[in-house]
C-alpha positions as CSV (number, residue, x, y, z in Angstrom):
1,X,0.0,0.0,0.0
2,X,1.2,3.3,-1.0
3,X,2.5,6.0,1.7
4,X,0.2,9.1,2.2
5,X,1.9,11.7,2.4
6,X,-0.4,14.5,3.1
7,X,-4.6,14.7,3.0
8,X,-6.5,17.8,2.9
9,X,-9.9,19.5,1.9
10,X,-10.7,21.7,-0.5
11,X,-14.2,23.0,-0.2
12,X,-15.9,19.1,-0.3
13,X,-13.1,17.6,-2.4
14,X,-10.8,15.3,-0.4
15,X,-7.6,15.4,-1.8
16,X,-5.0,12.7,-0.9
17,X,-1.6,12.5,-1.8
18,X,0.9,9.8,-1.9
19,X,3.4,7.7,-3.3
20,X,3.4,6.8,-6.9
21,X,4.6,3.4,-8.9
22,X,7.2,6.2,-10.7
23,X,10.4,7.7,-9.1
24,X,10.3,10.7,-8.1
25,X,6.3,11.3,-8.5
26,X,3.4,11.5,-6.9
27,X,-0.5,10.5,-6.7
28,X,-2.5,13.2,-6.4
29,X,-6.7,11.6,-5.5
30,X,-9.0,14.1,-5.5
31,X,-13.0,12.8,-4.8
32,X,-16.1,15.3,-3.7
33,X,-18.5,12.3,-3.3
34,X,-19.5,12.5,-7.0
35,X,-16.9,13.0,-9.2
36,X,-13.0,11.4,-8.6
37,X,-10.1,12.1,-10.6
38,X,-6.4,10.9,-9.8
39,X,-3.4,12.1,-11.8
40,X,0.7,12.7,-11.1
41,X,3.3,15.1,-10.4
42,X,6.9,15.6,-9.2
43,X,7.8,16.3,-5.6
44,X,9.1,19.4,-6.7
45,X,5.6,20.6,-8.7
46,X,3.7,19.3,-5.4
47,X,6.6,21.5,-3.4
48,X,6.4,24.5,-5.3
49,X,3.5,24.6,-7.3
50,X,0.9,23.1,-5.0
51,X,-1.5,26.5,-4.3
52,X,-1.5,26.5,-8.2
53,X,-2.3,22.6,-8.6
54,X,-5.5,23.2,-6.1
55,X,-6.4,26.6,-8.0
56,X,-6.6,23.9,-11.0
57,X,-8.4,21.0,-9.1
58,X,-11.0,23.8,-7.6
59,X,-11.9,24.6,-11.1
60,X,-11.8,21.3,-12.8
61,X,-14.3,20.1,-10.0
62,X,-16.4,23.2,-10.3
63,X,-16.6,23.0,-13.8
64,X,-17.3,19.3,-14.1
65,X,-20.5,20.4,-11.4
66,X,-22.1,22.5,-14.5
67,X,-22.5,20.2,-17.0
């Protein structure tokens, strides 16, 4: 079983991180109930990029509520 290596909320999306298969990457699991969607990055985008990466998971979540 994979490490997790951080969970949080956004709003009512869970988002859990952890491990990957692939050096050097992670799995990012993001589920409001409804919709889930998983999908990578490198430590260093989750590092230094992550208020950007939830900005982006915000919005793909919203706009996936619209349709």
């Amino acid at each position: 079983m994979p490490e997790i290596r951080d969970s949080y909320k956004l709003g009512d999306i869970q988002v859990t991180v952890s491990e990957s298969e692939k050096p050097n990457k992670l799995l990012v699991s993001c589920n409001n109930g409804e919709f889930r969607s998983e999908f990578t990055v490198s430590e260093y985008e989750f590092a230094n990029y992550k208020r950007l990466m939830n900005q982006r998971i915000t919005d793909a979540f919203a706009s996936g509520e619209e349709d």
